[in-house]
N, C-alpha and C positions, 0 to 999 in steps of 0.2 A: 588325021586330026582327031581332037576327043569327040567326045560325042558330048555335045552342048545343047543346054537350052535357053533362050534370051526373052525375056518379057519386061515389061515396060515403058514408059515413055522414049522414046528414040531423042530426044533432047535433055532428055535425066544424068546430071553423074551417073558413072559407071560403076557398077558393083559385082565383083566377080566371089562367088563364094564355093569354098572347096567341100568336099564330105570327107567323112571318117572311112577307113580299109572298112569292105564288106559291107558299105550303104550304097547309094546312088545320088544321082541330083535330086532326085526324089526326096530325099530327107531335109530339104529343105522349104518343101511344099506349104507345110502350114503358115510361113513366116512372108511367103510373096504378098497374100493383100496390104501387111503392110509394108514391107518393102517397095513393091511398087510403086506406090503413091509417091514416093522422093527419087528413085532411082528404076538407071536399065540396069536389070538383074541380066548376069550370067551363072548359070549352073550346068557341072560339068562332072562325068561318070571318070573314076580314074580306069586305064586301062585292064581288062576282064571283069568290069563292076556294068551294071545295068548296058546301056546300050555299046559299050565300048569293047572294040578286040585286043586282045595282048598281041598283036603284029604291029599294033603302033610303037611297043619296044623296039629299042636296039636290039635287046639279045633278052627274048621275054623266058627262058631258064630262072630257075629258084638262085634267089638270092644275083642275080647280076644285074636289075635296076637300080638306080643309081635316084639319088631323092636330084640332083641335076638335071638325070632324064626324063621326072616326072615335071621340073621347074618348067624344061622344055619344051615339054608338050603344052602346057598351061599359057609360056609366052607365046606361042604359036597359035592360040584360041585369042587372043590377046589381039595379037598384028595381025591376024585376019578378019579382025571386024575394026581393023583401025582404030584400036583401046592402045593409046603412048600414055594415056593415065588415067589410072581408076583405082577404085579401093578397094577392100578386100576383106573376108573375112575368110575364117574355115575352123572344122574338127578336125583335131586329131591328126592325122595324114595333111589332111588340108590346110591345118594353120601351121605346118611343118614346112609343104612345098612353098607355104607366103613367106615363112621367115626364111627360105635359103633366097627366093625372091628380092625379098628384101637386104638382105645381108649381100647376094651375089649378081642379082639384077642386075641390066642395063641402064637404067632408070631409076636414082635414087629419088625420085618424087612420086612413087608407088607406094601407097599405104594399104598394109593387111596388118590388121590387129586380127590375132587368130584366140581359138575360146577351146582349151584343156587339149594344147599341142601334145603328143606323146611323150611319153620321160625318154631319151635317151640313154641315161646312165642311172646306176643306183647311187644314193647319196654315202657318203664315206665322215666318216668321223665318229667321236664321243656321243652316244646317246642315240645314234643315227641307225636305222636297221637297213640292211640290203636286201630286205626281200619284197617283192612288188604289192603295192598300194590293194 
């Protein structure tokens, strides 16, 4: 399982929030005092990030996780604290596993509004450059 952290009121909406590749739950530390106050916070390391091992892959080799495999891991932090609905936010990496989440999910009454998800492709057309931001 990931390696999680959970604070807040235990009868709060649930709020599960993802980090950016190369942060931790930890980078969401400054934003709990207020979070908390309305919501149980969940914060969670992706695998080889703060307290988390890459043996929670299937096949933790370069390039053979799957953004599915990471969804995976996230509904599974999920259903073992009994969260069939909560919201969600994330960076980067984070608001990437909420939109396949959301798009592939079990559960379309799952909300993750995610904040400067990664580009996947370069933009193509008239006036349009392909080289990264």
């Amino acid at each position: 399982m990931l390696h999680h952290h959970i604070t807040g009121p235990p009868d709060a909406p649930r709020l599960i929030l993802g980090p950016s590749l190369g942060t931790s739950a930890a980078l969401w530390e400054p934003q709990l005092p207020f979070l908390t106050r309305g919501f149980r916070v969940l914060r969670f390391d992706l695998p080889g990030h703060g307290g988390c091992r890459t043996s929670l892959l299937r096949d933790p080799g370069p390039g053979r996780t799957t953004m599915d495999d990471l969804a995976s891991l996230v509904l599974s932090v999920a259903d073992h604290q009994g969260w069939n609905r909560f919201h969600c936010a994330g960076i980067s990496l984070g608001g990437a596993i909420g939109a396949h989440l959301a798009a592939f999910g079990p559960n379309g009454s799952r909300h993750w509004p995610w904040s400067a998800p990664p580009r996947t492709s370069a933009p193509r057309g008239p006036g349009m450059s392909a080289r990264p931001l």
